[in-house]
C-alpha positions as CSV (number, residue, x, y, z in Angstrom):
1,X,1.6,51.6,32.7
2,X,0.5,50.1,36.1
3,X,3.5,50.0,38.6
4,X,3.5,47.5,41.6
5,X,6.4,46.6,44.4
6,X,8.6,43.7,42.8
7,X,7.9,41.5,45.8
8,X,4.1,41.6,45.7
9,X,1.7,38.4,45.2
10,X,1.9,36.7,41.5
11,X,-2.2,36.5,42.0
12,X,-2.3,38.2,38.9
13,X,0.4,36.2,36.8
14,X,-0.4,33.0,34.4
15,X,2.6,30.4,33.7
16,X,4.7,30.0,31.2
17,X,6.7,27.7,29.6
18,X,10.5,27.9,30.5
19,X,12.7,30.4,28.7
20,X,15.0,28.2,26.9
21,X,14.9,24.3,26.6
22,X,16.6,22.3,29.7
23,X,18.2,20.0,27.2
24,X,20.3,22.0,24.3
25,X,23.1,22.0,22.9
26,X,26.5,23.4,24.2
27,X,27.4,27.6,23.3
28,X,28.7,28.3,19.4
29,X,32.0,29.9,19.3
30,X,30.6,32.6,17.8
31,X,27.8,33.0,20.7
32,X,30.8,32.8,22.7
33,X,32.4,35.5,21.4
34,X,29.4,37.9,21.0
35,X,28.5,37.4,24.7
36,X,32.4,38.2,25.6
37,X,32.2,41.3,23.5
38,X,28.8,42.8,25.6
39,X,30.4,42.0,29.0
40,X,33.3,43.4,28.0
41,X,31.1,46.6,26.1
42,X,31.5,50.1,27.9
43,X,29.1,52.1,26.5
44,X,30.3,56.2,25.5
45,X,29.1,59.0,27.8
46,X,25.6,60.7,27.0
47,X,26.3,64.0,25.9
48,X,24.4,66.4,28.2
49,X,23.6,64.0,31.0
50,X,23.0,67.5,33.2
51,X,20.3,68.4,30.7
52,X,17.9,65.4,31.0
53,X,15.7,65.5,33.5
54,X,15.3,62.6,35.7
55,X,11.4,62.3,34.0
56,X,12.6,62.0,30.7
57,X,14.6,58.9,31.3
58,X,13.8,55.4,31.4
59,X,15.3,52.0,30.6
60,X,14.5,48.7,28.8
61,X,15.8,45.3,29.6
62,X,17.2,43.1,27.0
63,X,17.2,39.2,27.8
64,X,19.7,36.9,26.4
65,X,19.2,33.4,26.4
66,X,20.6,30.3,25.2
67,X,18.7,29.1,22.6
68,X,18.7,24.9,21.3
69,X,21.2,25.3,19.1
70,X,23.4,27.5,21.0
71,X,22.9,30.8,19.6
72,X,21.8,33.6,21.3
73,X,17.7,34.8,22.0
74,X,16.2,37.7,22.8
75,X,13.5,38.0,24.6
76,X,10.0,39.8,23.5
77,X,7.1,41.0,24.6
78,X,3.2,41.8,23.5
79,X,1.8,44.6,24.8
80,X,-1.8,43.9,26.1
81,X,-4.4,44.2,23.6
82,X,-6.4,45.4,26.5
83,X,-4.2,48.8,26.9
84,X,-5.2,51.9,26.2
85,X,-2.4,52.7,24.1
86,X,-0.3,51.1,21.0
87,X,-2.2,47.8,22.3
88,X,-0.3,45.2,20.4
89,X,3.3,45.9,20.2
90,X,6.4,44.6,20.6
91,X,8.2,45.7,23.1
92,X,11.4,45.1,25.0
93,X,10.2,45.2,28.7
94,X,10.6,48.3,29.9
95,X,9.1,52.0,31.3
96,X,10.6,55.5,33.0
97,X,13.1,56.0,35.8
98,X,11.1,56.3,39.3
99,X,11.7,58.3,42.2
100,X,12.6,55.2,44.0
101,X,14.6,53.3,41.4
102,X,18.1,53.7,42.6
103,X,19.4,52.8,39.2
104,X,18.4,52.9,35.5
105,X,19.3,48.9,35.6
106,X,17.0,48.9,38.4
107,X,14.4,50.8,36.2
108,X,15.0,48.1,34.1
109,X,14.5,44.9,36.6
110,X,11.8,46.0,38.2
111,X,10.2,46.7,34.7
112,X,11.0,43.4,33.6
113,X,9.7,41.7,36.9
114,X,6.4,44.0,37.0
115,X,5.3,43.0,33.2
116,X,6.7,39.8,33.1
117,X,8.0,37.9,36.0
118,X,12.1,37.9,34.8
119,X,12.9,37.6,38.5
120,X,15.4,40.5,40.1
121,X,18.3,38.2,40.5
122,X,21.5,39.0,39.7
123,X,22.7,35.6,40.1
124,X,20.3,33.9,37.3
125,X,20.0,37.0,35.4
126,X,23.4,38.5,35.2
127,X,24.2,41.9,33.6
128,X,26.2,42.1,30.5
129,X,26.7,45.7,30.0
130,X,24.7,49.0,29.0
131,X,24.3,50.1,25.7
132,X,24.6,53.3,24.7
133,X,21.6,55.8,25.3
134,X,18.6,56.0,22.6
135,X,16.0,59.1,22.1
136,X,12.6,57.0,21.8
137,X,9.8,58.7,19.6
138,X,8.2,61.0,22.5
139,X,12.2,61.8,23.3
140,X,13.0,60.1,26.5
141,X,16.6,59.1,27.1
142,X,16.5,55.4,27.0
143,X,19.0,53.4,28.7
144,X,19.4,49.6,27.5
145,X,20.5,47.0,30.2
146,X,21.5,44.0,28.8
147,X,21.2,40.5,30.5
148,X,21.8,36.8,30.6
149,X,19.5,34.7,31.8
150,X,21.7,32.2,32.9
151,X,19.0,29.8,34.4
152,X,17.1,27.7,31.3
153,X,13.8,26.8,34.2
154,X,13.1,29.7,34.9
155,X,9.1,30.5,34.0
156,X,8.3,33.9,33.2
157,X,5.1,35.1,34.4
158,X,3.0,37.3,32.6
159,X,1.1,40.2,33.9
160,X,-1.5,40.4,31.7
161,X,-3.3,43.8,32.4
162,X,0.3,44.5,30.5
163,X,1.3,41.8,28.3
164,X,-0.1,39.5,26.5
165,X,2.4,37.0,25.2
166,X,6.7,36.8,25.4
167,X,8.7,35.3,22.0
168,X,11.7,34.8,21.1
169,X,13.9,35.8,17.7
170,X,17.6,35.1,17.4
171,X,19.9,38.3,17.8
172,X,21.8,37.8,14.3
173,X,18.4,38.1,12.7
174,X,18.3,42.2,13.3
175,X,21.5,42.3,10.7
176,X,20.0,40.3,7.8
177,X,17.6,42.0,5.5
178,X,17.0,38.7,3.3
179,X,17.9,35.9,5.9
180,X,19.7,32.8,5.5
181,X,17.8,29.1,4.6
182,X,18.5,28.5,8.4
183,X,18.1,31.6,10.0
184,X,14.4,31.3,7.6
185,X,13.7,27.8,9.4
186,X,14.3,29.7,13.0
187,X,12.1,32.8,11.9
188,X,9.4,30.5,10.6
189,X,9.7,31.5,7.4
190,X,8.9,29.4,4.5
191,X,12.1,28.3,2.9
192,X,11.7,31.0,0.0
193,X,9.5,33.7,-0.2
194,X,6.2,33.7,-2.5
195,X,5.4,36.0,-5.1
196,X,2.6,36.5,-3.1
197,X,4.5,37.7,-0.2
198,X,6.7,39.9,-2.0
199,X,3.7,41.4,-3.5
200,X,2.2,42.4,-0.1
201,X,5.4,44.2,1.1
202,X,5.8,47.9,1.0
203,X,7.1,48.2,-2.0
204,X,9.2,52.1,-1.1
205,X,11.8,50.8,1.5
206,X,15.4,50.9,0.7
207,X,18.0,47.9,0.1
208,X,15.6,45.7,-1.9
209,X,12.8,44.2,-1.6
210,X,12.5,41.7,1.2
211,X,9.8,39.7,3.3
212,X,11.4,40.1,6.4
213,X,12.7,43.6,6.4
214,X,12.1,47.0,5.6
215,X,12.4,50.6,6.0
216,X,11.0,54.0,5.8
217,X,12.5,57.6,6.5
218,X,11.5,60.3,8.5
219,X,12.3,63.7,9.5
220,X,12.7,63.9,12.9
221,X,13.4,67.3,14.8
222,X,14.7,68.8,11.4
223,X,16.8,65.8,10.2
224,X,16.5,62.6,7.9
225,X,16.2,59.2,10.0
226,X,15.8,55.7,9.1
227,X,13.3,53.5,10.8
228,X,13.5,49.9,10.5
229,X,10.9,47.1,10.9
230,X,11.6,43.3,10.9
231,X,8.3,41.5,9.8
232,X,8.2,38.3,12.1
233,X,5.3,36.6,11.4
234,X,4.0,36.6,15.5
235,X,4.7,40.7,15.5
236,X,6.7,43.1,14.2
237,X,9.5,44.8,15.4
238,X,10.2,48.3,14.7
239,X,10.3,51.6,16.0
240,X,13.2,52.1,18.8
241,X,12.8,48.5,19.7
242,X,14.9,47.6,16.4
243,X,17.1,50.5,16.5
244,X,18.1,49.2,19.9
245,X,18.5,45.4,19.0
246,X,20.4,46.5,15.5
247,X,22.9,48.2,17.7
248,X,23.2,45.2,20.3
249,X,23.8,42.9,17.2
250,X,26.4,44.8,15.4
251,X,28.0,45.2,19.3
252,X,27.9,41.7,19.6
253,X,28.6,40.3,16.1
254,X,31.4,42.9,15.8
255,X,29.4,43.3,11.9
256,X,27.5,45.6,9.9
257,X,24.2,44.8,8.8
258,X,23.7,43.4,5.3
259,X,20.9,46.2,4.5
260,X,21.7,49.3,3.9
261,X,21.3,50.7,7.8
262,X,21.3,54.8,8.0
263,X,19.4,57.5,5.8
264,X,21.6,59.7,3.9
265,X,22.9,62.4,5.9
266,X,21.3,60.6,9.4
267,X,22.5,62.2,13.3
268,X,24.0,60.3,15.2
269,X,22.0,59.2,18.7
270,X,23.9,61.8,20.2
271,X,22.7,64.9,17.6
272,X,19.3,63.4,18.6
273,X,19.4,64.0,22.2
274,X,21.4,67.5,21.8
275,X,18.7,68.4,19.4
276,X,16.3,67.0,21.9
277,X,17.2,68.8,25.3
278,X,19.7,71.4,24.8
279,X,19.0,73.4,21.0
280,X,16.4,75.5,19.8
281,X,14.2,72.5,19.5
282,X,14.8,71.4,23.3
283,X,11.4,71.6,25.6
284,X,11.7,70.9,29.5
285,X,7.7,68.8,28.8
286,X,7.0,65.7,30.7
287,X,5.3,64.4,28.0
288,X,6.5,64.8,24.7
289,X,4.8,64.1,20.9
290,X,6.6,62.3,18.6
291,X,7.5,65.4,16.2
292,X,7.9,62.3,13.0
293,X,6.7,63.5,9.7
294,X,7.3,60.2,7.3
295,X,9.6,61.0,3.8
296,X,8.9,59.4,0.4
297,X,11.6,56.5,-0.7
298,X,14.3,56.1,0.6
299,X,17.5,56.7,-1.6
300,X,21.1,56.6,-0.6
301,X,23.7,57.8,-2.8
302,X,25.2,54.7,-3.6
303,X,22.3,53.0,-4.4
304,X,21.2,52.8,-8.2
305,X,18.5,51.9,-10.2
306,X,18.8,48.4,-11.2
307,X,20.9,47.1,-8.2
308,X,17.8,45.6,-6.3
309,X,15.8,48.8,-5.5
310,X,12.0,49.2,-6.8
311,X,12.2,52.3,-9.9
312,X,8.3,51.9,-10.8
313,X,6.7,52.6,-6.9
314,X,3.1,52.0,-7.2
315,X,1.4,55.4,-5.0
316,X,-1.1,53.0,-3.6
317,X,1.8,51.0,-1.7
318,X,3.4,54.3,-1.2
319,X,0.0,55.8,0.9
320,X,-0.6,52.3,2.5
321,X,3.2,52.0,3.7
322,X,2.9,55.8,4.7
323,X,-0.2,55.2,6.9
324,X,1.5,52.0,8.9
325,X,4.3,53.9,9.8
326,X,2.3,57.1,10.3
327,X,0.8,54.7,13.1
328,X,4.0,52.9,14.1
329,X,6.1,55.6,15.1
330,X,3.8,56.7,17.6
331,X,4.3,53.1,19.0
332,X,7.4,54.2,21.0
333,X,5.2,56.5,23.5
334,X,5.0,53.9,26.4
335,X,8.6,55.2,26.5
């Protein structure tokens, strides 16, 4: 990633349109109350703060917005197709603790600012809370700061050595596996899914079979994880990027997901990062690769045959899943 100070010249930066519309319609209750809950969110202590080093941290920025209809956005990113790594992705803006950052929301800011132009002002982008900390693929410590960008004009700007395009989803989408007519019409989604479409989704992911989400397991540093994509038809999400906004959703929605969220027998975040930097699997690298290795279908214990979940898996859509997330989970590395 290619750093620069916060205050130097926009040269480099194209327009955009503004965030959210100027003209929209007032908060939902429910909006309401999810932003209430994150400002009022205090997020547990990491458990072995002493044993990450400061290299091994970093921090993402989630931006809410007020969307037209008064629910809550979050805002996107594109990586580059230019980059030299996981060109393509979507990302939450985002990148390691510096030397000079004198926070991880700093990390954060000056991420978002550097790749996109969110400006570093608390008083039009105002802090919500921190979420708890997640273990990305290459096992940094990542530290969500979450935001609302209180100001609807203000025009993000992109850097595009870094990024090639910001969108939008709404947050309740990241706790519906087969979405609601309207949530549908504000995923641009046809109204229902094709045959066709059905037919082209990996047919081995648990909780049925879907055309806007899915899931695959893994075994990660000796233990059974679930990874989760959401198939939006400008990018995918997946990889930490949904772990992090299935978390903020449930936080803010006070709700489960609809889908069936954890592998049998998964670690909790904090296993992860014990297993990560203090156990017999712990390594003091700077740099560290994803140790995935992806698991056949996933099958919960209450989950039976008959009750929505695919019996006859075709191998082909078995190999052909297992290759897109053999590539996807190494998407988490610019982390």
């Amino acid at each position: 990633m290619v750093f620069r100070n916060p205050l130097s010249t926009n040269r480099h930066r194209r327009p955009l349109p503004t965030i959210g519309p100027v003209e929209r319609a007032p908060w939902t209750p429910v909006s309401l109350s999810a932003i209430s809950r994150l400002s009022s969110h205090i997020p547990p202590p990491e458990p072995c703060p002493d044993a990450v080093p400061a290299y091994r941290r970093a921090a993402v920025l989630m931006g809410l917005f007020q969307g037209r209809n008064g629910d809550i956005y979050i805002i996107l990113s594109q990586r580059a197709t230019g980059m030299r790594s996981h060109a393509g992705d979507t990302a939450l803006p985002g990148g390691r603790f510096e030397a000079n950052d004198p926070s991880l929301e700093a990390t954060a800011r000056r991420e978002a600012w550097e790749e996109c132009g969110l400006p570093i002002d608390t008083s039009r982008v105002q802090k919500l809370c921190e979420l708890r900390s997640f273990l990305s693929a290459n096992e940094l410590v990542v530290t969500p700061v979450v935001v609302l960008i209180t100001d609807p004009t203000i025009q993000p700007r992109l850097n595009p050595q870094e990024v090639s395009s910001v969108f939008s989803l709404p947050l309740a989408c990241f706790l519906q596996h087969n979405p609601t007519p309207s949530m549908r019409a504000y995923l641009r989604l046809p109204p229902k899914p094709s045959n066709e479409d059905l037919a082209r989704m990996p047919s081995t992911m648990a909780s049925g079979i879907s055309d806007w989400h899915t899931c695959r397991d893994a075994l990660w540093l000796g233990r059974r994880y679930r990874r989760h994509t959401f198939w939006d038809t400008r990018n995918p999400v997946m990889g930490l990027t949904s772990d992090i906004l299935i978390h903020a959703a449930m936080l803010a929605y006070d709700q489960e997901p609809d889908y069936v969220r954890l592998a049998l027998g998964q670690p909790s975040t904090d296993e992860l990062i014990l297993s990560a930097f203090t156990g017999p699997l712990a390594t003091r690298k700077r740099r560290v690769r994803p140790r995935f290795s992806m698991l056949p279908q996933p099958i919960d214990e209450s989950e039976t045959l008959g009750e929505g979940r695919d019996s006859n898996v075709d191998s082909r859509a078995v190999d052909a899943s297992e290759d897109a997330v053999n590539e996807s989970s190494l998407r988490d590395s610019k982390l």
